[in-house]
N, C-alpha and C positions, 0 to 999 in steps of 0.2 A: 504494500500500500504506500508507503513510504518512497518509493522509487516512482511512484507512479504520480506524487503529488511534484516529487521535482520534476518528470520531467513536462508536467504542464507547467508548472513555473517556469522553466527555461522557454520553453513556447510561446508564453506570454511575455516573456523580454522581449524575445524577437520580434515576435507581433508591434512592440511599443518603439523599439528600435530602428523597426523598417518604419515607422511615423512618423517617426521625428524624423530621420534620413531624408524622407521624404519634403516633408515640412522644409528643411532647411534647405533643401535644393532647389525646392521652389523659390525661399527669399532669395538665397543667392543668384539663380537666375535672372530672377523679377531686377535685380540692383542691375545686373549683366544688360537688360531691353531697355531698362526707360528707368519706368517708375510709376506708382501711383500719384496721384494729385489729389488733395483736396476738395471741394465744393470751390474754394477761391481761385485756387492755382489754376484749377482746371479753366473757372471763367476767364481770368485774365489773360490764357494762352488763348484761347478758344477761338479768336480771332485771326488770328496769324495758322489757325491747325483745320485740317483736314478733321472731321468730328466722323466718327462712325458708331453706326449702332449695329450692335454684332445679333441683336433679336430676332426674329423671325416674322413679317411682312406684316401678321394682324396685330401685334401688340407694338409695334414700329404704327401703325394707323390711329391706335388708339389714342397714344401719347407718344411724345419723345420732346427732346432737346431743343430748341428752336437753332436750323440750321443743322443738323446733322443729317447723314445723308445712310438708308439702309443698306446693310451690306450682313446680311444672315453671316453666321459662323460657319454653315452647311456649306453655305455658297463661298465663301473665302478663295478657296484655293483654285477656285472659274476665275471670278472675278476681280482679283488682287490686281491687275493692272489697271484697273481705273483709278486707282489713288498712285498721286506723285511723289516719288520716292525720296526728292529733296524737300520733300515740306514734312512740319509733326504734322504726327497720327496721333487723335486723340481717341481713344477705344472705349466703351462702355457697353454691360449688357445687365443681366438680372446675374447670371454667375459669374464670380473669379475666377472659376477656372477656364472657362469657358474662354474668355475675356485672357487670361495669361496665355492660354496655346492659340490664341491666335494673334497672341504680341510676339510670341515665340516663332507663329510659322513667318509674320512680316521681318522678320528680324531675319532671319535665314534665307528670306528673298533680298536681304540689302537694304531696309528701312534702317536709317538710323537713328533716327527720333520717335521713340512709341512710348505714349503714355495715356495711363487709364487712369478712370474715377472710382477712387476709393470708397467700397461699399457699392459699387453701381447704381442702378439710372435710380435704383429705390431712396437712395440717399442724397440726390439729384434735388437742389432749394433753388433751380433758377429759371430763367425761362423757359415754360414749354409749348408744346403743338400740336394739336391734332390733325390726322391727313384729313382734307375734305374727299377724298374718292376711295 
């Protein structure tokens, strides 16, 4: 019995260890693309950036950012060339993760300015839009 409680203890380090590993390779990464922004940072670049909403077409209708333009996560790797490679990408969706691997895959196509909003479109205090179609 005793043999058998260690070795689920040792299972469960692992299990907590690959976690963290994970975790931390994501921050590292994430410092490696860009960066998150704020609600401010984000506004005040916002202007000079390329804005994308990484959501998918009906909740992209419902609401979004005023001035960001749709570009689904699905469809990314179609449609990665309509954004310009020497201007920031500003990124935003409902998931970070979401939202990190597709900072990750513009990063790997040669973007070198990629930054998203912290906490996504949920945490989003500024102007927004509804599509009229």
């Amino acid at each position: 019995m005793n043999s058998f409680l260690v070795i689920l203890d040792i299972i469960l380090i692992i299990i907590l260890l690959a976690f963290a590993g994970i975790w931390a390779w994501n921050k590292i990464q994430a410092k490696r693309i860009g960066g998150q922004l704020d609600n401010d940072s984000f506004k005040q670049g916002m202007r000079k950036a390329q804005i994308v909403d990484l959501r998918e077409k009906a909740p992209f209708k419902r609401k979004h950012i005023d001035g960001a333009r749709n570009l689904p996560y699905t469809m990314i790797k179609y449609n990665y060339s309509e954004l310009r490679p020497d201007l920031p990408v500003y990124l935003y969706s409902d998931s970070q993760s979401i939202t990190l691997r597709a900072a990750r895959f513009l990063k790997k196509k040669g973007f070198t300015s990629i930054h998203w909003l912290k906490g996504g479109f949920d945490q989003w205090d500024g102007r927004t839009k509804a599509s009229k179609y």
